[in-house]
C-alpha positions in Angstrom: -22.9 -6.8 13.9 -25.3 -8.0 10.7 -24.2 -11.2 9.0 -23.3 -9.6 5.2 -25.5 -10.9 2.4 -24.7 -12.8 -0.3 -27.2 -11.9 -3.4 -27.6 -14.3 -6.2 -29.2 -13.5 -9.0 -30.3 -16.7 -11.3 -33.5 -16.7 -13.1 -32.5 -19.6 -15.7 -30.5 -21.8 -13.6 -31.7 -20.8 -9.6 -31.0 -24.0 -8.0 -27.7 -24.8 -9.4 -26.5 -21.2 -8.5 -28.3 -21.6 -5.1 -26.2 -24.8 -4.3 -23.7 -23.7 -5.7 -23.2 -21.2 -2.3 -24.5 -23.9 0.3 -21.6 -23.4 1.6 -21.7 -20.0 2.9 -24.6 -20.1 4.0 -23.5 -20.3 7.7 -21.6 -17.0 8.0 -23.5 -14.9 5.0 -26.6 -14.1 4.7 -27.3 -15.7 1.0 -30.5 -14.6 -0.7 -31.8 -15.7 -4.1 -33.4 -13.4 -6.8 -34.5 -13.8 -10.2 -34.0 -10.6 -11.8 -32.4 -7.0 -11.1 -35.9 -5.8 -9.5 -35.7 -8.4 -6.9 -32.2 -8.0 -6.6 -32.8 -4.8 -6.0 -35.5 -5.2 -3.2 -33.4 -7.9 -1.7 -30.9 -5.0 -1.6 -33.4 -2.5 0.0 -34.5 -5.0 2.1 -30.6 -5.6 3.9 -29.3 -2.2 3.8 -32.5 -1.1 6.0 -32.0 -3.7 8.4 -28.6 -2.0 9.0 -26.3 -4.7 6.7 -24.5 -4.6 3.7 -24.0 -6.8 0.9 -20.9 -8.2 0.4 -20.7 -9.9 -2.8 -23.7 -10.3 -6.0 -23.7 -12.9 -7.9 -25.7 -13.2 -11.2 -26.2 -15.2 -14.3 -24.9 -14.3 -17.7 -28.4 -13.2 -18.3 -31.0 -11.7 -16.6 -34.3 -10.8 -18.1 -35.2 -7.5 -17.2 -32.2 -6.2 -17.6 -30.2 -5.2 -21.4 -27.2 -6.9 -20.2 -26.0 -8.4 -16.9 -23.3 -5.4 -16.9 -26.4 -2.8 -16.6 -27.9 -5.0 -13.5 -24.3 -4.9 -11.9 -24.5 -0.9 -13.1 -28.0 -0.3 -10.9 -26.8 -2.6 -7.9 -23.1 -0.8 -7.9 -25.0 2.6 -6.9 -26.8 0.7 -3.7 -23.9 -1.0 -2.5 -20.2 0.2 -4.6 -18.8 -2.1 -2.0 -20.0 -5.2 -3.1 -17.6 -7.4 -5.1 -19.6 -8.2 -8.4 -19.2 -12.0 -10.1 -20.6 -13.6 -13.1 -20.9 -17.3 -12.8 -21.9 -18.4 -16.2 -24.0 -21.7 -16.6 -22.1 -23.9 -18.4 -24.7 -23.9 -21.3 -24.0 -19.9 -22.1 -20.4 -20.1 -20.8 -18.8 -19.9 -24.3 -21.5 -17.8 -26.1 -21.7 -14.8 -23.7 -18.1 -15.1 -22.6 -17.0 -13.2 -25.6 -19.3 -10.4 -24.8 -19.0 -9.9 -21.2 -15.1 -10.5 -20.3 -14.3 -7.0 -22.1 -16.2 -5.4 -19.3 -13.7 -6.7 -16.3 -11.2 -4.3 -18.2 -13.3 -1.5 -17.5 -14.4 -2.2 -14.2 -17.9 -3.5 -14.9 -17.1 -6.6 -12.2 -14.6 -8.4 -10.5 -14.6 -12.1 -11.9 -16.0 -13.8 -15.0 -16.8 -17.8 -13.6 -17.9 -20.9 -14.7 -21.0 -21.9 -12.2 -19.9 -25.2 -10.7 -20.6 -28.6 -12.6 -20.9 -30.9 -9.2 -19.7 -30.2 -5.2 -16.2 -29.3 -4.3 -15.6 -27.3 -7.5 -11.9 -25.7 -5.5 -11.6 -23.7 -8.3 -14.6 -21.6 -8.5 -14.7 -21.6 -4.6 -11.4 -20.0 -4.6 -12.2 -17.2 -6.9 -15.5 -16.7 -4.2 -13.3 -16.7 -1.1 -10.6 -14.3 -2.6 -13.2 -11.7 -3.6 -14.9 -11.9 -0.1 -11.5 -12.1 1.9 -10.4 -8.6 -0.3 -13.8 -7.1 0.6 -13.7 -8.2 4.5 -10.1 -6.3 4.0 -11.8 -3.1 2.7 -15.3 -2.6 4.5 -15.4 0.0 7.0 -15.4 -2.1 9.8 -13.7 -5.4 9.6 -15.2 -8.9 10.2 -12.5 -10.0 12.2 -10.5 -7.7 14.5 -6.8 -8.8 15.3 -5.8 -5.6 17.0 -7.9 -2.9 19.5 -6.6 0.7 19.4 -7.6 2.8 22.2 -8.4 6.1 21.7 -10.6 8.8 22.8 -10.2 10.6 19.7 -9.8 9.9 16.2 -6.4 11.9 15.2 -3.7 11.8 12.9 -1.4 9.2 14.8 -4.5 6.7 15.5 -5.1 6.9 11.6 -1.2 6.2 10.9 -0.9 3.0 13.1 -4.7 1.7 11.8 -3.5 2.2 8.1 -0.2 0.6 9.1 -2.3 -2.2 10.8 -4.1 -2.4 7.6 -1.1 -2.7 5.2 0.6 -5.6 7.2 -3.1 -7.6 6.9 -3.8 -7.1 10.3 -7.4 -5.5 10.5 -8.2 -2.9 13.6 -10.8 -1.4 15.4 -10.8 2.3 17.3 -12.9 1.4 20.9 -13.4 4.7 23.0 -12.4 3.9 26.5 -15.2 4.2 27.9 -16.8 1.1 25.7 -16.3 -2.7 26.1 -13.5 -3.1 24.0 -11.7 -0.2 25.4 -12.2 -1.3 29.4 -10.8 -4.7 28.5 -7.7 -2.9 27.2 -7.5 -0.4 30.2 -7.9 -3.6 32.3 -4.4 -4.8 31.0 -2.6 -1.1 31.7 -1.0 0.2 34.6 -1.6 3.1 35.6 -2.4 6.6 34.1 -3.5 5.6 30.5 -1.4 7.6 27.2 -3.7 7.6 24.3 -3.6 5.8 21.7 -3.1 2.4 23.5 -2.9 -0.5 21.1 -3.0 -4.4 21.9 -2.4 -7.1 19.4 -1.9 -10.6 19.1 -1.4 -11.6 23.1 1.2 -8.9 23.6 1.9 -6.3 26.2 -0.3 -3.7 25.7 1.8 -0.5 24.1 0.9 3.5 24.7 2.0 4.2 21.6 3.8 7.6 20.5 4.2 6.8 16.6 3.7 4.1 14.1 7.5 2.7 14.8 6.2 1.8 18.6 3.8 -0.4 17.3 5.7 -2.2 14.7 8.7 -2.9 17.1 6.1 -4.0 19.8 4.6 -6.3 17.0 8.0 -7.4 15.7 11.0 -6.8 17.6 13.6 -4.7 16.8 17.5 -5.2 15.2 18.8 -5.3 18.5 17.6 -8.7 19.3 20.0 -9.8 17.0 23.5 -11.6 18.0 25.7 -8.7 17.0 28.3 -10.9 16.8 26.7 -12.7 14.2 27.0 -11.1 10.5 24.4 -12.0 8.1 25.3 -12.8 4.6 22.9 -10.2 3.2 20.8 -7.0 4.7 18.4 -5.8 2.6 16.8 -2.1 2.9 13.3 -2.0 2.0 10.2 -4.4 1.7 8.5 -3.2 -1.3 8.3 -5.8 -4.3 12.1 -5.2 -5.1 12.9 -5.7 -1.4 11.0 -9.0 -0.9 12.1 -10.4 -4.3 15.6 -10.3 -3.0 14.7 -11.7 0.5 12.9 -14.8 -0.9 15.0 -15.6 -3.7 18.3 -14.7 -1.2 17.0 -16.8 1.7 15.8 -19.6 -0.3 19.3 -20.1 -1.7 20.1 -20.6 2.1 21.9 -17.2 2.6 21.0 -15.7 6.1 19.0 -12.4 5.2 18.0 -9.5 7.4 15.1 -7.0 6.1 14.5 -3.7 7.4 11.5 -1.8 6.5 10.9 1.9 7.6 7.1 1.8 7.5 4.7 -1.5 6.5 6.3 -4.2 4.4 5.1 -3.4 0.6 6.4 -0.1 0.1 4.3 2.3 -2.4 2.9 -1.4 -3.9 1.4 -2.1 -0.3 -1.1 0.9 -0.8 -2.3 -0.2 -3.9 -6.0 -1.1 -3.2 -5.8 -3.9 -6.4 -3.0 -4.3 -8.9 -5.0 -6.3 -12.4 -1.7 -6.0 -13.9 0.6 -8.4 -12.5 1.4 -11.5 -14.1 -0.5 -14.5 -12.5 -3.2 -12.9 -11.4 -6.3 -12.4 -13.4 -9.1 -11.3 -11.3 -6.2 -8.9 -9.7 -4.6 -8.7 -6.2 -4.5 -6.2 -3.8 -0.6 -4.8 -3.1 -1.5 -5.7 0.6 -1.6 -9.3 0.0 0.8 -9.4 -2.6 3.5 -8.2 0.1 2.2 -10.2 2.5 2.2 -13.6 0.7 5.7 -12.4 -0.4 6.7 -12.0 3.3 5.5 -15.1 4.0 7.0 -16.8 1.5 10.7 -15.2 2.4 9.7 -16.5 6.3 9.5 -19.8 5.3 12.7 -19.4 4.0 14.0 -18.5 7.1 14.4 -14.5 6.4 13.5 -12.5 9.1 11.8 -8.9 9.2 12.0 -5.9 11.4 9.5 -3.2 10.4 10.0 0.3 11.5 13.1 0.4 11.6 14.6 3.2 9.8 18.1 3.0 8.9 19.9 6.4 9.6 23.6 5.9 8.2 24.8 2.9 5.9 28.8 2.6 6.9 30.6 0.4 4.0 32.7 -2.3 5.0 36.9 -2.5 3.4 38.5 -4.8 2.0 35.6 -7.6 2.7 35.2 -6.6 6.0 31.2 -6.7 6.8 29.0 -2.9 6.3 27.1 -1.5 8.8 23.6 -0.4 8.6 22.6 2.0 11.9 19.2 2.0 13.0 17.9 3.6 16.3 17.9 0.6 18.0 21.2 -1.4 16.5 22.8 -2.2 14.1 22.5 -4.7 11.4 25.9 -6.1 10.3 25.9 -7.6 7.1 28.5 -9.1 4.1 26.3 -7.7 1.3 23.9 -5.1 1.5 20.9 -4.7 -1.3 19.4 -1.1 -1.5 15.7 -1.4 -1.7 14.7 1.8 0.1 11.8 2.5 -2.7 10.7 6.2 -2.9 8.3 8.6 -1.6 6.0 10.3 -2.9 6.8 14.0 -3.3 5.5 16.9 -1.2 2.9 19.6 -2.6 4.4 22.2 -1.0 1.7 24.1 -0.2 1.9 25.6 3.4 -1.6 25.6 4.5 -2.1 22.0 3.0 1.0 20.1 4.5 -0.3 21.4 8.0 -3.6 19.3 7.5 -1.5 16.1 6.9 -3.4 13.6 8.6 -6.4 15.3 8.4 -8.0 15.3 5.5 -4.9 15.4 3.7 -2.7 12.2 3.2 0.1 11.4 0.9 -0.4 7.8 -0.7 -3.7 6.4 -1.0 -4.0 5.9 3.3 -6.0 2.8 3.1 -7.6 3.3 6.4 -8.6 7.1 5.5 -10.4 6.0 2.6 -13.2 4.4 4.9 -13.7 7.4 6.7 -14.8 9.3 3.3 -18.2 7.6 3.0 -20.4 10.0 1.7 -17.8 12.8 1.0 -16.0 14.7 -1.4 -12.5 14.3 -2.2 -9.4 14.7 -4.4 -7.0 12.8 -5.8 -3.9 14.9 -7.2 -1.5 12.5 -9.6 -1.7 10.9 -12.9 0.2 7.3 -12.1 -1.2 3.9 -11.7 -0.7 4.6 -8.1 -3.5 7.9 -8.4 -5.7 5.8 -10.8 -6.2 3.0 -7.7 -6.7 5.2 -5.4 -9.2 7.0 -7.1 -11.3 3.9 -7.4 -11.0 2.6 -4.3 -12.1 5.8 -2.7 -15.0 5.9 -5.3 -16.2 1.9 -2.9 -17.0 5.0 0.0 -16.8 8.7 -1.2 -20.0 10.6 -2.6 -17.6 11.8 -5.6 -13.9 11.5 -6.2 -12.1 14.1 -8.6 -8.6 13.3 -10.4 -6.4 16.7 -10.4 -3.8 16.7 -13.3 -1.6 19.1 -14.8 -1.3 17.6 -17.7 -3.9 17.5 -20.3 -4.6 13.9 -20.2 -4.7 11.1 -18.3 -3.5 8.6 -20.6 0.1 9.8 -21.3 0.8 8.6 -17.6 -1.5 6.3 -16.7 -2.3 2.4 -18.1 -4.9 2.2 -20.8 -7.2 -0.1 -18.5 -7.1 2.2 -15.5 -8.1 4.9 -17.8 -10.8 2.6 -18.9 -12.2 1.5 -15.4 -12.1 5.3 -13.8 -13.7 6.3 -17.3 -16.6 4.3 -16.6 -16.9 4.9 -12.8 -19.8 7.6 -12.9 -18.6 8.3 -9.1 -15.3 9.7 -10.5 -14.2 12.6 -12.8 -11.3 14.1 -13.8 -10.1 17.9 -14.2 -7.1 18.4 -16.5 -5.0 21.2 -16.1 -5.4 21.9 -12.8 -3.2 22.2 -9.7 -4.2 22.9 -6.0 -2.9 25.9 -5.0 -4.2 26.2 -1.4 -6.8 24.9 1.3 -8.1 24.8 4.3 -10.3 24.2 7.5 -11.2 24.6 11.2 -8.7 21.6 12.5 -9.5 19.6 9.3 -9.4 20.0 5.9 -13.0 21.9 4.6 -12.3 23.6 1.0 -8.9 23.6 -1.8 -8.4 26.2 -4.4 -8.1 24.9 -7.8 -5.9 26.6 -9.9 -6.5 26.3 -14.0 -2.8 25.9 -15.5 -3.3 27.6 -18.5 -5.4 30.5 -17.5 -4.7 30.7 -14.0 -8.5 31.2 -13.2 -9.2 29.7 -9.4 -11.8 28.1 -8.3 -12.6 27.4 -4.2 -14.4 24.0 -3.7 -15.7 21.8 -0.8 -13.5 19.2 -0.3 -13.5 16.6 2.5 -10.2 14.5 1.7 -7.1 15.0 -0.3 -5.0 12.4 -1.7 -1.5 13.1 -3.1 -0.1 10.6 -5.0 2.7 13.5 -7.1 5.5 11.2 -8.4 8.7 9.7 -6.5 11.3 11.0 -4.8 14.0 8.7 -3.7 14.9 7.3 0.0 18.5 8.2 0.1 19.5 10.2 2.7 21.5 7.8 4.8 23.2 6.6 1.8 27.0 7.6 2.2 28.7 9.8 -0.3 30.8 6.8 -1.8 27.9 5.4 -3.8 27.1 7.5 -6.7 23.9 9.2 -7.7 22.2 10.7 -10.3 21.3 14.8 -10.1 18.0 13.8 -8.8 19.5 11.3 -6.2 18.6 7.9 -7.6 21.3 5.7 -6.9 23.7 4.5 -10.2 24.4 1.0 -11.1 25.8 -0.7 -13.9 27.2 1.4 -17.2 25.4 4.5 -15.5 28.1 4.6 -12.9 30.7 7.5 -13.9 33.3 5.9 -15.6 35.8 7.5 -13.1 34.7 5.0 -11.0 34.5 2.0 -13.3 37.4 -0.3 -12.5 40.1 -1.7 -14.9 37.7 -0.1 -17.6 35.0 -2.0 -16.7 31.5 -0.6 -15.0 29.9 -2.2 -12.2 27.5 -5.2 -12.9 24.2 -4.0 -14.3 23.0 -4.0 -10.3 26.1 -3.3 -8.6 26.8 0.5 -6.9 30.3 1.8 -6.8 30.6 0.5 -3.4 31.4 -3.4 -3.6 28.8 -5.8 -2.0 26.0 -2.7 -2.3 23.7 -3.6 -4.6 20.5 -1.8 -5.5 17.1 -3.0 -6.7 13.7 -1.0 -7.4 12.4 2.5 -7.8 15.2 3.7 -5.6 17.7 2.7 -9.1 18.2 5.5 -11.5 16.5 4.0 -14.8 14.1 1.5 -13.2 10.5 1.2 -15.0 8.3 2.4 -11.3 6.5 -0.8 -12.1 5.5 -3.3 -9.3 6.7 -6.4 -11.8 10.1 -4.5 -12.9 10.8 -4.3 -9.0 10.4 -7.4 -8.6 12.1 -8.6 -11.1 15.5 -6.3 -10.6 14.9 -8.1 -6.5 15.4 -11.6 -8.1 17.9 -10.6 -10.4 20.1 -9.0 -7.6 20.7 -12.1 -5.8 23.3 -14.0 -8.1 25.7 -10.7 -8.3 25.1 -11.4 -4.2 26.1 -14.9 -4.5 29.2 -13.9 -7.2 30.4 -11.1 -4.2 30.0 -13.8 -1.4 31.9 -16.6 -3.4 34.8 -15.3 -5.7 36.8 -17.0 -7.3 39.9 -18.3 -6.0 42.7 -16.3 -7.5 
């Protein structure tokens, strides 16, 4: 594997920019240019050696260019991988700061810096690794590989566990059997092999028959619990309403379960960067945001069990601890939190749901977007969610089309999303427009485009198709006792019926109609479908937690 390049581009101040990345000079290939030409040839120059370029670098100003933003513009076409910086020299940092910083809003680049004054300048060098860690995170095939998959083919199931892999930070490779990686796998199986075989971390290698093999192999499952022991609180879900809880509920020394059905983020886990969320200016992608969350709730002493779906929620009486069933145990617990999040609903087009998994994915499939390089896709959905995905697949696919029904994108979607896929020259968008059927030999090949309003069709090419449609709660195992609204969201607080209010009083603003159930997130009737608003209901959950564990005496 090619070392990645590094490309600088400073024509006023080359040495400070040079020494500036000394530092990486050991693991990246760092070259030096002095305008967008040589940029450019530099660019030639490691793309037909087989590399890539991981990261540019440039100047405030570059003089044969009209603005830096039209060098990054010709460079994004080579390489749309590439994370894009400004490092400003300190004597143009506050004139052409004014100028340039409107242009991370749209997408232009990644990260607007001051070029370092003198060695060890943290700061800057944190901005540099985060950029390079979320493109290691992102390329097709990773730096680092921290589990081998097995597999003579490259179906549906292989896909699931790699984007699984890649939403719990844990980057994988595919090795055909018959290659080096793949004989040092076989060489740790026992007899006849059962594709896809996956090995991670030092453990027993596992033939796995679904995603939840892999994530109980990786991290155990609710029966290794004492169940004698009750926890104090259970929480369903470990999406940004889920995790809130856990950390601010373990770090207030209650002992706190999490079960997650899939990969700990939840629809937020997806997101391929989120430039919205408070604290984080250059942006973060939902994949790190969970998994710094998790983190944080492990140092607590929470403790996680992915994959694990929960089939039937039993309530506890009169204080007596509820039950939460799972295939493999059950969780018993003195408060329960109801963070399930929601899914994403189904197109229900026959011929289109039997290509799920190939070509066709519901969410943004992280992993599925690397296999688009060069293609054509679709993106169906007017959220935040669709808007993400949309550029993220526009770092590999040839061209990547927005299908709404609605005439706009803006009524749905946040003004700087709009802004960023606006500019993308890789993306469009068709208004009006639903998908109607599609198709392929084994794989998806072609869609029919329906027009809304006229109901003219059109039949295009079409490699991938993402479907990010809106939300449909997680409720099914959610016992009759705790009411919901005609769509199934669960009701808290003064939406409760008031049949079920008690002594004329509704439940706390978080509190179901079950006592100790609480519920936090998208799965709540009302709740904004914002990663922040999660989170923020998650924190808020845990004092009505601590107000149900301790009453007061009477």
């Amino acid at each position: 594997m090619s070392t990645p390049a590094i490309v600088l581009i400073g024509a006023e101040h080359p040495h400070d920019l040079r020494g500036a990345f000394g530092r990486y000079e050991q693991e990246y290939d760092v070259r030096l240019a002095r305008s967008c030409k040589e940029a450019l040839l530099e660019t030639h120059d490691v793309l037909s050696s087989g590399g890539t370029v991981a990261m540019y670098v440039s100047e405030s100003a570059v003089p044969d260019a009209e603005t830096v933003l039209h060098a990054f513009h010709k460079l994004r076409e080579k390489v749309p991988t590439a994370r894009r910086v400004i490092a400003a020299h300190w004597d143009r940092f506050l004139t052409d700061a004014p100028g340039l910083r409107p242009g991370m809003a749209t997408g232009k680049y990644d990260a607007f810096l001051l070029m370092p004054r003198g060695v060890r300048d943290e700061e800057f060098h944190n901005a540099i690794t985060d950029l390079l860690s979320d493109w290691g995170s992102t390329v097709p095939d990773p730096e680092v590989v921290s589990v081998k998959i097995v597999s003579p083919v490259h179906d549906g199931l292989t896909l699931a566990i790699r984007d699984f892999l890649d939403r719990m930070g844990m980057p994988s490779a595919v090795y055909p059997p018959d290659s080096g990686g793949g004989r040092y796998v076989l060489g740790m199986w026992e007899g006849e092999p059962a594709y896809p075989l996956v090995f991670a971390l030092n453990r027993p290698v596992v033939a796995a028959t679904s995603v939840r093999d892999v994530a109980i192999a990786l991290y155990g499952a609710p029966t290794e619990l004492d169940l004698d022991h009750v926890v104090d609180v259970a929480v369903v879900g470990g999406g940004p309403a889920g995790l809130a809880a856990a950390v601010y509920a373990a770090s207030e020394g209650l002992s706190t379960v999490i079960l997650e059905a899939e990969a700990i983020g939840g629809q937020a886990g997806t997101s391929s960067m989120i430039r919205n969320y408070l604290g984080f200016p250059r942006g973060i992608s939902g994949m790190r945001l969970a998994q710094r969350a998790r983190n944080q709730a492990l140092r607590f002493g929470a403790r996680f069990f992915t994959g694990q779906v929960v089939d039937e929620l039993r309530p506890g009486h009169d204080r007596e601890p509820h039950v939460l069933c799972t295939e493999s145990g059950e969780v018993r617990a003195r408060s329960v939190v109801i963070a399930s999040g929601v899914a994403y609903r189904k197109l229900r087009v026959d011929p289109i749901e039997e290509l799920v998994g190939m070509g066709v994915y519901y969410g943004a499939a992280m992993t599925a977007a690397r296999e688009m390089e060069g293609q054509d896709v679709f993106v169906v959905g007017g959220g935040n969610s669709a808007g993400q995905a949309a550029m993220h697949l526009a770092r590999f696919a040839r061209s990547v089309t927005i299908l709404v029904r609605r005439p706009a994108l803006a009524e749905t979607m946040s003004a700087y999303l709009v802004g960023e896929i606006t500019y993308n020259s890789r993306i469009s968008v068709r208004t009006c427009t639903a998908v109607v059927d599609g198709g392929g030999d084994g794989r998806l090949e072609w869609l029919q485009l329906e027009d809304v309003r006229t109901g003219e069709r059109e039949r295009v090419a079409a490699y991938g198709l993402f479907l990010l449609l809106g939300a449909e709660p997680h409720c099914d195992w959610i016992p009759p006792g705790i009411a919901r609204d005609p769509r199934g969201f669960v009701l808290t607080g003064r939406d409760v019926p008031r049949e079920h209010w008690a002594d004329g009083l509704p439940p706390a603003e978080l509190a179901t109609t079950v006592p100790g159930v609480f519920c936090a997130g998208d799965v709540r009737a009302g709740s904004m479908k914002r990663v922040a608003s999660a989170s923020g209901e998650g924190a808020s959950v845990v004092p009505l937690v601590h107000a149900w564990l301790s009453p007061e005496p009477a």
